[in-house]
Residue, then its C-alpha position, 0 to 999 in steps of 0.5 A: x655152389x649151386x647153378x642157379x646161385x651163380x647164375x644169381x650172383x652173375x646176374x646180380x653182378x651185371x645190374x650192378x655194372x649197368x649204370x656205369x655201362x649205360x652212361x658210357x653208352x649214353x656218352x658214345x651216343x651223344x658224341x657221335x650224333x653230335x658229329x653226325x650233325x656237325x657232318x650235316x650242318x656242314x654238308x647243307x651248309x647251314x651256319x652255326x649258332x656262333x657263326x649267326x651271332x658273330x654276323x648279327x653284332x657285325x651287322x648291328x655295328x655296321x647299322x649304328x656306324x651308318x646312322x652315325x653318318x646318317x647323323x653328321x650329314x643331317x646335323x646343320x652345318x656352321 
């Protein structure tokens, strides 16, 4: 078999493989930036998405027991 016929068929064999490289890569990227800003939200002491919603139904709730209260103490009494 000729070089350049192997040379072909390597090369053919490569860009065949490419895809499936790629997307591995591509998964590696993104877990490792996912943990690099992980790392940094945590190093700037930022809160998470989860964090800041858990904390606004806190506060909501808190807001709607006040103005329960709020509600009794305006209420006439008998």
């Amino acid at each position: 078999m000729p070089a350049s016929s192997r040379i072909s068929e390597a090369i053919e064999e490569l860009l065949g493989e490419l895809p499936a490289r790629v997307r591995g890569s591509r998964a590696r990227v993104g877990e490792q930036t996912v943990g690099l800003l992980r790392g940094l939200v945590e190093e700037l002491d930022l809160v998470t998405r989860e964090e800041f919603d858990e904390l606004e139904l806190r506060v909501a709730q808190v807001e709607h027991r006040l103005r329960m209260l709020e509600q009794q103490l305006d209420a006439p009494r008998p």
